[in-house]
C-alpha positions as CSV (number, residue, x, y, z in Angstrom):
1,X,34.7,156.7,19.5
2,X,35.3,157.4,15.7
3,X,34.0,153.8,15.0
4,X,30.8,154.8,16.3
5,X,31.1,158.5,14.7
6,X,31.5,157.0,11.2
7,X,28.3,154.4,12.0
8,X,26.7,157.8,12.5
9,X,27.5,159.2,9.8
10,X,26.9,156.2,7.4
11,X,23.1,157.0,8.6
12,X,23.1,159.6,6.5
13,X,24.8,159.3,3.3
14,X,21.8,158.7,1.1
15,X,22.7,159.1,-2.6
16,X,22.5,156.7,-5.4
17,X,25.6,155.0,-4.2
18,X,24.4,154.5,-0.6
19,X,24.6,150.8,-0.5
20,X,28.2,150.3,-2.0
21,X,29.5,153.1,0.7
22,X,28.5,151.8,3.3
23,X,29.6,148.1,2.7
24,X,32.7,149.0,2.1
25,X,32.7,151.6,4.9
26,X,32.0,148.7,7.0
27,X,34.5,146.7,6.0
28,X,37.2,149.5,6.2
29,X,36.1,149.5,10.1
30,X,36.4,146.1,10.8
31,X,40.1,146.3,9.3
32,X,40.4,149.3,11.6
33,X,38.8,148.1,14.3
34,X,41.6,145.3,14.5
35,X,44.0,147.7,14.8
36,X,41.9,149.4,17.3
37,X,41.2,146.9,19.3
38,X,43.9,145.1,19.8
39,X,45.8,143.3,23.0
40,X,48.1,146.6,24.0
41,X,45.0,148.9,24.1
42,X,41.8,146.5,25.2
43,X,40.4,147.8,28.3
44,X,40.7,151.4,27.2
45,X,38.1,154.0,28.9
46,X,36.2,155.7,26.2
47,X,33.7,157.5,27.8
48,X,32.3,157.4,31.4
49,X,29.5,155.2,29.9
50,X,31.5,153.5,26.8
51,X,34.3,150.6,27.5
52,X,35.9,148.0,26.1
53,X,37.5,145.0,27.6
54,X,39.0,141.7,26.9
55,X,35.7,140.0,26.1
56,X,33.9,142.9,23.7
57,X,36.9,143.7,21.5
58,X,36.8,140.8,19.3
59,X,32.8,140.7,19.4
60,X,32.6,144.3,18.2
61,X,35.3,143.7,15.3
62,X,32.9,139.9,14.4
63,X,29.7,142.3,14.4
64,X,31.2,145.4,12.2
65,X,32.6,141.9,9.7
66,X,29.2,140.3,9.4
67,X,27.3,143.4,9.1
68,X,29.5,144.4,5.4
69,X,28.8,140.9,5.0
70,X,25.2,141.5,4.7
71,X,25.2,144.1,2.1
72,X,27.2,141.9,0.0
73,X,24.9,138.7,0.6
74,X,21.5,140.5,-0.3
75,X,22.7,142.2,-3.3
76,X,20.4,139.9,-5.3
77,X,17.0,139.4,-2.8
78,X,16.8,143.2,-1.6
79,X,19.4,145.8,-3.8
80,X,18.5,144.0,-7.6
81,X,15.0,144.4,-6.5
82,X,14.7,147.3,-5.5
83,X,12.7,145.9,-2.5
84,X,12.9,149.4,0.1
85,X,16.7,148.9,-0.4
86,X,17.8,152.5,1.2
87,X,15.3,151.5,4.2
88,X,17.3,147.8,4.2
89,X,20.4,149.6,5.0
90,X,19.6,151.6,7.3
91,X,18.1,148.7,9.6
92,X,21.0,146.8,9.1
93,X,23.0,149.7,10.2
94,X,21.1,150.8,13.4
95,X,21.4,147.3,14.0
96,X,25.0,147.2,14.0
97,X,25.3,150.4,15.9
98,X,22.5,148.9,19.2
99,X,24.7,145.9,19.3
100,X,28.4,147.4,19.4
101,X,26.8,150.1,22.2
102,X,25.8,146.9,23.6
103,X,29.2,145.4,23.7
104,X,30.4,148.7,25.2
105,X,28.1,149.7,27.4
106,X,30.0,149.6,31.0
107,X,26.7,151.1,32.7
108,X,23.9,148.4,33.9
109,X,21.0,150.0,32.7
110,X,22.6,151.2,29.3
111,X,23.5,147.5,29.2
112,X,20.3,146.8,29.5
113,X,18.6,149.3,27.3
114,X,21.1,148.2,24.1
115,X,20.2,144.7,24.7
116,X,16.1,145.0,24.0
117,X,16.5,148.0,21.5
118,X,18.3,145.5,19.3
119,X,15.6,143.2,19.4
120,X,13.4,146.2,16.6
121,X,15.7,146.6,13.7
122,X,15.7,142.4,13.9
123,X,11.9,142.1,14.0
124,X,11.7,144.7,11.2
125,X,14.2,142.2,9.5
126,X,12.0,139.5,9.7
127,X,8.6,141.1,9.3
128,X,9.6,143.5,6.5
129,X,11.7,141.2,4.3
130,X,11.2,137.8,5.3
131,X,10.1,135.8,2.8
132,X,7.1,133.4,4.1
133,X,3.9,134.6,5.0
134,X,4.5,132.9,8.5
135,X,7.2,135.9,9.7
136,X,4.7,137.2,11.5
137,X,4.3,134.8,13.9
138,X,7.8,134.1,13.7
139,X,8.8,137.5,14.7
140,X,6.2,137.5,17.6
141,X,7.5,134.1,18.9
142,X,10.9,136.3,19.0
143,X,9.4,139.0,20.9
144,X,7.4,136.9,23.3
145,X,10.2,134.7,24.4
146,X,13.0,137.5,24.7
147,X,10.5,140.8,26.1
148,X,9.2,138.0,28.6
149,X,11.7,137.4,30.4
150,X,13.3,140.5,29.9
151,X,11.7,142.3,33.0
152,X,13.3,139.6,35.5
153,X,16.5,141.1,34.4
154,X,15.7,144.7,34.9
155,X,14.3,143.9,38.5
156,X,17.4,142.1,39.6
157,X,20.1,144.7,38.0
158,X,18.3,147.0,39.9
159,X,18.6,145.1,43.3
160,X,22.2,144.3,42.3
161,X,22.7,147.8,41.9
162,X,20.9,149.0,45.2
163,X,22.9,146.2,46.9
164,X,26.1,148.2,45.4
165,X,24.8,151.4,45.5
166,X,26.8,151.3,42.3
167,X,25.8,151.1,38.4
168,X,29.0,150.6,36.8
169,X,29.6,147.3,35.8
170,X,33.8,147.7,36.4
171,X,33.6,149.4,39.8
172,X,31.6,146.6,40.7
173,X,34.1,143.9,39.7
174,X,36.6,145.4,41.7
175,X,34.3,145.7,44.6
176,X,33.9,142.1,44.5
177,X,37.4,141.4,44.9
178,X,36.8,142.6,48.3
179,X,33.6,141.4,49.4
180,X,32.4,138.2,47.1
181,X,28.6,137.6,46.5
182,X,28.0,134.1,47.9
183,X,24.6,134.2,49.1
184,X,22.5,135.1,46.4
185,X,19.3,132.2,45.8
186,X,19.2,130.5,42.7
187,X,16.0,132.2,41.7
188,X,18.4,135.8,41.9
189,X,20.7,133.6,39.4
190,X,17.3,132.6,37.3
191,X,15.8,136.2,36.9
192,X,19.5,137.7,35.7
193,X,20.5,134.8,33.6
194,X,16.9,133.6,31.9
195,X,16.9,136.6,29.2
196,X,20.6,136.0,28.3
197,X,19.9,131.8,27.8
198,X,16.5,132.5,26.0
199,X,18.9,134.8,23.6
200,X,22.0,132.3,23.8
201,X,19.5,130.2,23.4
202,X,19.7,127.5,25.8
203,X,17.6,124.0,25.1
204,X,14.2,124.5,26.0
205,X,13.2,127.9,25.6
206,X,15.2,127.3,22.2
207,X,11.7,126.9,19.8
208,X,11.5,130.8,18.7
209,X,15.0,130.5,16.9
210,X,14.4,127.9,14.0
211,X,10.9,129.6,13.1
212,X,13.3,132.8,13.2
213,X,15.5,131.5,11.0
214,X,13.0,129.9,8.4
215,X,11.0,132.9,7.7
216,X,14.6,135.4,8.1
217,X,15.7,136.8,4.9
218,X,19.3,136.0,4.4
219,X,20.6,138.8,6.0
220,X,18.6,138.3,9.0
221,X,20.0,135.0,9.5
222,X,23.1,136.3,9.3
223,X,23.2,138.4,11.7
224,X,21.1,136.0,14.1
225,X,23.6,133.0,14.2
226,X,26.7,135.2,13.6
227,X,26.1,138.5,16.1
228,X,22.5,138.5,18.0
229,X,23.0,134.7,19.6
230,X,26.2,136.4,20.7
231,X,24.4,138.9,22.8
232,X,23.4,136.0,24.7
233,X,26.6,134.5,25.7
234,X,28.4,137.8,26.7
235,X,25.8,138.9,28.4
236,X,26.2,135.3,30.7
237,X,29.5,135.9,30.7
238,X,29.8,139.4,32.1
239,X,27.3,138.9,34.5
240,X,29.0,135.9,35.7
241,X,32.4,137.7,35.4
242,X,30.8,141.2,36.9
243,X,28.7,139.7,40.0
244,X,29.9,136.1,41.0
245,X,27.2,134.5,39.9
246,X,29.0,131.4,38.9
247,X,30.2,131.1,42.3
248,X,27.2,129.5,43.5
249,X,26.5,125.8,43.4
250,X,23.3,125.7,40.9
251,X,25.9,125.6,37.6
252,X,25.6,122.0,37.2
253,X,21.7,122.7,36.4
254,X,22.6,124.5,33.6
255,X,25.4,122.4,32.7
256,X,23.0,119.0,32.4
257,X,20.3,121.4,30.8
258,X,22.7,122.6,28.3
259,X,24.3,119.3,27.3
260,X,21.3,117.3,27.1
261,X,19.5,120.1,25.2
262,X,23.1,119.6,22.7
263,X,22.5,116.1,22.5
264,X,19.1,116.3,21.7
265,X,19.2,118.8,18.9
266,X,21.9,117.4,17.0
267,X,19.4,114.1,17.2
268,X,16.8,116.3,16.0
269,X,19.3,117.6,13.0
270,X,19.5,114.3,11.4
271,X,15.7,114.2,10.6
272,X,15.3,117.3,9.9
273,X,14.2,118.7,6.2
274,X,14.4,122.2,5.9
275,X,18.0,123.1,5.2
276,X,17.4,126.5,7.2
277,X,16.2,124.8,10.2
278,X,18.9,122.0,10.2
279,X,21.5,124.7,10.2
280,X,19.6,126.7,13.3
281,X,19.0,123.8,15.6
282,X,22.7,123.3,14.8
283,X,23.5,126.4,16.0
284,X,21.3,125.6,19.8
285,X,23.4,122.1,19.7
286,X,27.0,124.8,19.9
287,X,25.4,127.4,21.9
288,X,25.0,124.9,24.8
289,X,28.1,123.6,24.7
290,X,29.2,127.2,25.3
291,X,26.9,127.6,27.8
292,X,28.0,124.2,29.6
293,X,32.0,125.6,29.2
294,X,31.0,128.8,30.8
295,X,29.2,127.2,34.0
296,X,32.3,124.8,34.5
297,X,33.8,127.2,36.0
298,X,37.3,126.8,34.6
299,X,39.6,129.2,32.4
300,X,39.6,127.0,29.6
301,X,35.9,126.2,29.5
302,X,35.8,130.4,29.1
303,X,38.3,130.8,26.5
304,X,36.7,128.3,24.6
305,X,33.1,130.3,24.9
306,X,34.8,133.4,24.0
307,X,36.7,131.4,20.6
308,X,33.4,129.3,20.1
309,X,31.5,132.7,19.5
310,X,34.2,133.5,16.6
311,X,34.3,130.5,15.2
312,X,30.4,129.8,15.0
313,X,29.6,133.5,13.9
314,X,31.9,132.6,10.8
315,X,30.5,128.9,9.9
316,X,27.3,129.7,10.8
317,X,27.1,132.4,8.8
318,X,28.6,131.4,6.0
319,X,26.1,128.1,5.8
320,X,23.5,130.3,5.7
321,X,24.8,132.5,3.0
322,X,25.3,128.7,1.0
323,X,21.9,127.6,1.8
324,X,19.9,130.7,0.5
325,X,22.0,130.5,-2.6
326,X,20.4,127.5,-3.2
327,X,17.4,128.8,-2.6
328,X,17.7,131.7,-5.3
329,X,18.3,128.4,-7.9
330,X,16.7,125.9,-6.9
331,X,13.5,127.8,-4.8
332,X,13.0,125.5,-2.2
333,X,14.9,124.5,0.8
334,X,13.7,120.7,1.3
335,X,16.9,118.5,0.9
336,X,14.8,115.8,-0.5
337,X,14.5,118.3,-3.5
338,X,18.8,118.6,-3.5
339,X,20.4,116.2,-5.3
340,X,23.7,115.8,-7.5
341,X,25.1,119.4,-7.0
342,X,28.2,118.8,-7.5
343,X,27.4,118.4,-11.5
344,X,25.9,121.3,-11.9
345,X,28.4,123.0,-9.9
346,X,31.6,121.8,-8.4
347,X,33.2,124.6,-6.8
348,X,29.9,125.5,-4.5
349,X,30.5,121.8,-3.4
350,X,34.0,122.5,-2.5
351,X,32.5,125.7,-0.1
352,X,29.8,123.2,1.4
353,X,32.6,121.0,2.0
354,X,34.5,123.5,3.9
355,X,31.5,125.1,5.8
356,X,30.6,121.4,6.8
357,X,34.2,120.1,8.0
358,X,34.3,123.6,10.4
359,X,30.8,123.4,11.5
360,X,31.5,120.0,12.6
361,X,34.4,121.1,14.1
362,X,37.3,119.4,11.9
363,X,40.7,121.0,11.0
364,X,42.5,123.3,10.2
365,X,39.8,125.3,11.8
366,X,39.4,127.5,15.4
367,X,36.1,125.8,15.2
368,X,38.2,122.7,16.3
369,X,40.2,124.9,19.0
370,X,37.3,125.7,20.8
371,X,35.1,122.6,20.8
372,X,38.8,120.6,22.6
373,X,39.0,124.1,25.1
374,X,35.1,123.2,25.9
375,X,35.5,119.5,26.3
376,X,38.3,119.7,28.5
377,X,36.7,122.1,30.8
378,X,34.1,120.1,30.7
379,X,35.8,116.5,31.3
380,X,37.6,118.5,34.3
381,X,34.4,119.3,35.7
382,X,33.0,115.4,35.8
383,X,34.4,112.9,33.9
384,X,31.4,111.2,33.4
385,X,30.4,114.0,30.9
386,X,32.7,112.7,28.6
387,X,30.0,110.2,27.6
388,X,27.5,113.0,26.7
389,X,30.6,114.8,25.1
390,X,31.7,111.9,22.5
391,X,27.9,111.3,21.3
392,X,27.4,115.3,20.6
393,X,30.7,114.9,18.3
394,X,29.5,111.9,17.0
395,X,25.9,112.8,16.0
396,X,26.7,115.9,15.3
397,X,29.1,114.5,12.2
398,X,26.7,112.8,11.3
399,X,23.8,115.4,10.5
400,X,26.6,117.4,9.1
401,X,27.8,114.0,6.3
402,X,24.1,113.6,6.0
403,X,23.4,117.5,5.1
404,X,26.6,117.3,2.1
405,X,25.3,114.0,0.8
406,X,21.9,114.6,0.4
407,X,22.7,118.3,-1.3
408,X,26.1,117.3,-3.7
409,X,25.5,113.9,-4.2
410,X,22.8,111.7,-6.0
411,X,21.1,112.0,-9.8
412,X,20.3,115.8,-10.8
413,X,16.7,116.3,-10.3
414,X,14.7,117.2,-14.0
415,X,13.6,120.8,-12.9
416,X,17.6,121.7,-12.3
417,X,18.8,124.3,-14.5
418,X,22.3,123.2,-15.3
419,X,23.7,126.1,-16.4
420,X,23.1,127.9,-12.8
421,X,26.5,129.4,-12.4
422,X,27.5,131.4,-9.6
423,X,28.8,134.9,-9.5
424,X,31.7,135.9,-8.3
425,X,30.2,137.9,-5.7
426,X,28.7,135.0,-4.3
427,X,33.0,133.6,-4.7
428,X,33.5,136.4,-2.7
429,X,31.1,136.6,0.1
430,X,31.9,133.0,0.9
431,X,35.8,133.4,1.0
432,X,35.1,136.0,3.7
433,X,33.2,134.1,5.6
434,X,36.0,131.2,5.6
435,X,39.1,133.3,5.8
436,X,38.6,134.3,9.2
437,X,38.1,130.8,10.2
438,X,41.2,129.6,9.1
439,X,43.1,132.3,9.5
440,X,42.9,132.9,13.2
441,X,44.2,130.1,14.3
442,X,47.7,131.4,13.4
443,X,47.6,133.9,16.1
444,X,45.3,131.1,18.6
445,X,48.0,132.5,21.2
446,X,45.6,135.6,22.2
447,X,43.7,133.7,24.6
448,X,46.5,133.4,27.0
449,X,45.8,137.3,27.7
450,X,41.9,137.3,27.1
451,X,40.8,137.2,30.4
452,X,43.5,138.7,32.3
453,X,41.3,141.7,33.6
């Protein structure tokens, strides 16, 4: 409870030195929030309607890391100038609080009420400092897919919850140890699941998250590839984990869905121009493979969900942060404008490098953990999804090659300014990004104990 107490409180310090105390505020917390949080107290009561498990404590401690990561990444776009930076901050904070209520709400309805509050501080995001006159539609395309299908979920909590006579989400897991839900039809499954795999998102109701991403300012893409796509898969997973859902046989429909819609976007990376929206239909490509690990069905497909959100909230994040630094210098984000970085500035090449070998999912990273957890599951489920498997890994090298040779390598283009140094700031904000990644595979031993609930 004092995590959320000092969120509260950050709400109001309003001097001149707002911004710098409440990044590092933030990033006290998420030190704190370690210790908090950790394997001998998870699953802690903190109020009657505040809880958190096994599968919230690391999510809370990603969201309070990326959200001091914000501050620090729009230093230049939104604090320098002095673009309504007090009001910035304050959205990015009641942003961070929605989602860590979210991730601790233990009642269904609260659960519910967390999830679509979040959805305003991230179209006033996009709409107030986006940068492309487009945002508009982009943040209505947000709305429309997400608030759509957002009243099949509230219909069928609340027939879960008159089937229970029960609205807490915990009671109700223990009450299915008794008495497991087998018969519920697939369109039940449909109208829980659809606003949780339109947020995930899953492959076809996927288009509102590259326009998102394009017309986001930096910080909004932050905090949709590193936390809000996040919202998507724990909210799958608890259901799945709170009612039984998974326990019926129409998982191998979202499984096929899932892994073709992977398959298909990483297809559609490798043509694509816009650096932002190579980077987002990236991000669909990992989020159904997620998806497909949590319908197998077996522990290691959701250990590797649960590590894959880590891992991808980190490198996605951190590509984003590279790609709008780009955009500061070079004010476009067409690679066929990128060309010969690496002369003008060989230690940002080393960072792509990095980001590029973990979003592909190469050592020494838990990027490379998770993806193996997810295609084991996934070969143990059907070994002819293998096939599907191997051309994912190899396409989705290949966008990821194409992506660092197109932006480091080449003859510099006449409008570069060569003396574009970076600050260290900019050092800085990357390094946190790509500690955590490599880094947390020292103590990869956690997910023995994850979901031992």
């Amino acid at each position: 409870m004092g995590l959320l107490f000092s969120l509260f409180g950050l709400l109001g310090v309003t001097n001149f030195m707002f911004w710098e105390i409440r990044y590092w505020v933030l990033m006290i917390m998420s030190f704190l929030a370690l210790k908090i949080l950790n394997l001998e107290v998870w699953g802690n009561m903190c109020t009657v309607w505040l809880h958190y498990d096994n599968m919230s404590g690391v999510l809370i401690v990603l969201t309070l890391w990326i959200s001091g990561l914000m501050y620090l990444a729009s230093n230049y776009s939104v604090k320098f100038m002095m673009n309504s930076a007090n009001k910035f901050s304050l959205v990015i904070l009641f942003l961070c609080l929605m989602i860590i209520m979210f991730f601790m709400s233990i009642n269904i309805f609260m659960f519910y009420i967390f999830f679509e509050v979040s959805l305003l501080p991230t179209l006033m995001l996009i709409i107030g400092w986006g940068y492309q006159p487009e945002r508009l539609q982009a943040g209505m395309y947000m709305m429309l897919y997400t608030v759509s299908m957002s009243l099949p979920l509230l219909i069928s909590l609340i027939m879960l919850s008159k089937m229970y006579y029960c609205y807490n989400m915990m009671l109700i897991t223990h009450l299915n140890c008794l008495s497991m839900l087998y018969n519920v039809k697939f369109l039940w499954v449909l109208s829980g699941l659809m606003a949780f795999l339109v947020k995930l998102p899953m492959f076809m109701v996927h288009l509102w998250l590259p326009k998102a991403h394009v017309e986001a300012p930096i910080a909004g893409s932050m905090i949709l590839a590193g936390v809000l796509l996040k919202l998507g898969g724990y909210g799958i997973m608890r259901m799945l984990n709170v009612y039984f859902l998974n326990e019926v046989y129409f998982s191998k429909i979202f499984i096929v869905v899932s892994l073709w819609g992977g398959l298909m976007t990483a297809a559609i990376c490798v043509g694509q121009s816009d650096i932002k929206s190579l980077i987002a239909y990236s991000s669909v490509g990992h989020m159904g493979l997620l998806l497909a690990g949590c319908m197998s069905k077996f522990m290691w497909g959701w250990e590797g969900a649960i590590l894959m959100m880590v891992s991808h909230g980190f490198c996605s994040s951190g590509l984003f942060c590279l790609a709008n630094l780009l955009y500061e210098k070079v004010k476009s984000r067409s690679l066929f404008l990128y060309s010969g970085m690496i002369n003008i500035n060989s230690v940002m090449c080393m960072w792509w490098f990095l980001f590029c070998v973990g979003n592909m999912g190469g050592p020494p990273f838990i990027n490379l953990i998770s993806e193996i957890m997810l295609f084991c599951s996934l070969y143990m489920y059907s070994c002819w999804l293998i096939v599907v498997v191997l051309l994912m890994v190899f396409i989705g090298g290949l966008y990821n090659l194409v992506m660092f040779t197109n932006i480091q390598h080449g003859s510099i283009m006449s409008f570069m300014n060569s003396s574009s140094n970076s600050l260290c700031s900019e050092y800085l904000l990357l390094f946190l990004h790509f500690y955590p990644m490599l880094v947390f595979i020292i103590n990869i031993s956690y997910l023995n104990n994850v979901f031992m609930i």
